[in-house]
C-alpha positions as CSV (number, residue, x, y, z in Angstrom):
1,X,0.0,0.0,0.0
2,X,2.7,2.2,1.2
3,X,4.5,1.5,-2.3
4,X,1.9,2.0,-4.4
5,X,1.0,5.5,-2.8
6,X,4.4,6.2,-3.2
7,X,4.5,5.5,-6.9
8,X,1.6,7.3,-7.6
9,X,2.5,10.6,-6.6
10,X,5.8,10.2,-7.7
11,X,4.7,9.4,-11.4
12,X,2.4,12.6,-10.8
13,X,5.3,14.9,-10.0
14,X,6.7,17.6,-12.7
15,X,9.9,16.8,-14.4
16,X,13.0,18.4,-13.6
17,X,14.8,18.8,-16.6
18,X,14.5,21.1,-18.7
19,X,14.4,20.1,-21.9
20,X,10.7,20.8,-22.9
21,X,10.0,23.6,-25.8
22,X,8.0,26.3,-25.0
23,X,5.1,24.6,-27.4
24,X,5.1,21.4,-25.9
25,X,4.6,23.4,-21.9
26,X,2.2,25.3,-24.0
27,X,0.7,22.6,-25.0
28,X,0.8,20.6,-21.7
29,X,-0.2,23.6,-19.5
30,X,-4.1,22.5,-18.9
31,X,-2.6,18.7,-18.3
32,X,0.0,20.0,-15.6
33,X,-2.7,21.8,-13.7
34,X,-4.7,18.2,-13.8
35,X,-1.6,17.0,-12.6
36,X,-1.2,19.0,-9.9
37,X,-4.6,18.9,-8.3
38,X,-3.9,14.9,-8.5
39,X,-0.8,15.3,-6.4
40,X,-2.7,17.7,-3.9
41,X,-5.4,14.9,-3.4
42,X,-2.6,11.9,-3.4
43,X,-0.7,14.0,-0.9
44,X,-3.5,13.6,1.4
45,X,-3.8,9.9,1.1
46,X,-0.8,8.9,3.2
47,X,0.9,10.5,5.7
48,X,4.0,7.9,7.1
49,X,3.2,8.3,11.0
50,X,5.9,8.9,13.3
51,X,5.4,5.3,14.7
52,X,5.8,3.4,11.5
53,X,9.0,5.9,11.7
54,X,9.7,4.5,15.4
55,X,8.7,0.7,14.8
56,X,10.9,0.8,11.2
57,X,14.1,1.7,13.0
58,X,13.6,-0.2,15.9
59,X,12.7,-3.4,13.1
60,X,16.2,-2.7,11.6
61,X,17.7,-3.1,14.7
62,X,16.5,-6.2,16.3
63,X,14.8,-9.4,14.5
64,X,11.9,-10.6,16.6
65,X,11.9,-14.0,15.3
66,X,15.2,-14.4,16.8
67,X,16.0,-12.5,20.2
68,X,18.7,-13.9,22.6
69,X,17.6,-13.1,26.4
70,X,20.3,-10.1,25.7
71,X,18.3,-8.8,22.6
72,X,15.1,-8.7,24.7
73,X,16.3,-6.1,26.9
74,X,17.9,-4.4,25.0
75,X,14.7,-4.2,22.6
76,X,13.0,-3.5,25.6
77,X,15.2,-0.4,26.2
78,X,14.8,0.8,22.8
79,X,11.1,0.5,22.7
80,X,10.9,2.4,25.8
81,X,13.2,5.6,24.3
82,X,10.7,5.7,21.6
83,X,7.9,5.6,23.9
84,X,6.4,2.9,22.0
85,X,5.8,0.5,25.1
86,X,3.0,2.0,27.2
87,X,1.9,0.5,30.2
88,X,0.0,-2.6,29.0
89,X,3.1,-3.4,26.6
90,X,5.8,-3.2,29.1
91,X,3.6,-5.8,31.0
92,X,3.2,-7.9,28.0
93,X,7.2,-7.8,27.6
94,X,7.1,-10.2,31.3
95,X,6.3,-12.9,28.9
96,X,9.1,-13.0,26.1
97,X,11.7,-12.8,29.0
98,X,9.6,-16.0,30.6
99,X,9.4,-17.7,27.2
100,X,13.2,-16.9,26.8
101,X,14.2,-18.0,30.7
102,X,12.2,-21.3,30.0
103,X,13.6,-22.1,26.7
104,X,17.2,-21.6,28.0
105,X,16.2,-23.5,30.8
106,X,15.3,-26.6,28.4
107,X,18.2,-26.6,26.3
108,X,20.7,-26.7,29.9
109,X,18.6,-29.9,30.8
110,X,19.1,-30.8,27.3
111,X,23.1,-30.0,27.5
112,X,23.0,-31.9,31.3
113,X,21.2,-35.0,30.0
114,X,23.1,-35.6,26.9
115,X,26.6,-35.5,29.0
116,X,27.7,-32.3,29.3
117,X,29.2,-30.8,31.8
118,X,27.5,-27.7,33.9
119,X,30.4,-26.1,32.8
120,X,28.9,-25.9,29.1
121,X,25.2,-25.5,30.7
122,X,26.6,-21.6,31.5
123,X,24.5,-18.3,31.1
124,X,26.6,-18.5,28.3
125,X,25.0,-21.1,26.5
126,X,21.7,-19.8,28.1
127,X,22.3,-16.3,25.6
128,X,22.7,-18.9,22.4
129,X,18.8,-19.7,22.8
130,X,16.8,-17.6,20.2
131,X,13.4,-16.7,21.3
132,X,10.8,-16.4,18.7
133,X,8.8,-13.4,20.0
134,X,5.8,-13.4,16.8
135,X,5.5,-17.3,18.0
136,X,5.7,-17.1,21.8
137,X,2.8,-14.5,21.5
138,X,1.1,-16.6,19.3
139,X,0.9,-19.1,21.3
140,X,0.0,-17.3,24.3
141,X,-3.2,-15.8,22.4
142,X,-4.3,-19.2,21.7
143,X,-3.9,-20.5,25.1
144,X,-5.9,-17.5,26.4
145,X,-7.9,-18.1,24.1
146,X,-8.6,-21.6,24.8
147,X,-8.5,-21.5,28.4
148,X,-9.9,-18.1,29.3
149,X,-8.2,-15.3,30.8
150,X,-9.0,-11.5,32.1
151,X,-9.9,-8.9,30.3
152,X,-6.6,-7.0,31.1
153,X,-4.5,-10.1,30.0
154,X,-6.4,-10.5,27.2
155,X,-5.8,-6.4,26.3
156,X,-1.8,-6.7,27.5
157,X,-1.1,-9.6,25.2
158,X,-3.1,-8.3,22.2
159,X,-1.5,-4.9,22.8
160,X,2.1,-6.5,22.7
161,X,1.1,-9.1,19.9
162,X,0.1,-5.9,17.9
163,X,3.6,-4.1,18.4
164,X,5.9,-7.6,17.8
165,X,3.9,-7.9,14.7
166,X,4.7,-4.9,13.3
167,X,8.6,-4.8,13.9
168,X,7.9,-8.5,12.5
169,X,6.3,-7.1,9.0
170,X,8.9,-4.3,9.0
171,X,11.7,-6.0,9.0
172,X,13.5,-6.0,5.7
173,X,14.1,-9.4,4.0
């Protein structure tokens, strides 16, 4: 969508150079002023808001489909200068450092199982662990959704979902 606005009143803008004869500007004087009316009203179409602004840089910087236990507080920290975590996403951020705790918790009883010693099972090994923050949430909507939940739960984690899915889609492939 964003693109194609952007196309369209590009492809609507005069040309810079100045090659063009004073017939042919006499001639495509009544189209110009078509022209510019059309860029007026596409003007008005889109306006980039300063948190797709926000939530682009802050997509650059961090993958949420991949976020060491490190990444998420640093994210966190980010988010938080833009003032793009309120009150009910800062609660909903307890969750990826839960999913991220209990996932490097499974791969050091993994590591302790399989031989290793706690040596290798470090906070070091703990950081390796990639959370997936688009599928933690998703998975956390759909237990609350199958097994109930408040109101305000309900809100935080949609709230949060809302914000990790948007650094998700602007993340550039």
């Amino acid at each position: 969508m964003l693109l194609n606005a952007l196309s369209n009143y590009l492809s609507n803008q005069p040309l810079a150079n100045a090659e063009s004869s004073a017939p042919a500007a006499a001639a495509a004087a009544p189209g110009k002023e078509a022209d510019k009316e059309l860029a007026a009203d596409l003007k008005d179409l889109y306006h980039v808001s300063d948190r797709a602004v926000l939530i682009s840089a802050v997509a650059s910087e961090f993958d949420v489909t991949s976020l060491s236990q490190e990444d998420i507080g640093r994210m966190q920290t980010r988010l938080q200068e833009y003032g793009l975590l309120s009150g009910r996403e800062l609660n909903g951020m307890q969750y990826l450092f839960q999913a991220g705790a209990a996932q490097a918790g499974a791969a050091q009883t993994v590591a302790a199982e399989a031989g290793a010693s706690t040596e290798e099972a470090t906070p070091q090994s703990a950081n390796k662990e990639r959370v997936n923050a688009v599928a933690v949430l998703d998975n956390l909507r759909n237990s609350i959704a199958e097994h109930g939940g408040s109101f305000s739960v309900r809100q935080q984690v949609g709230h949060f979902h809302t914000l990790i899915s948007n650094l998700a889609s602007a993340r550039p492939f």
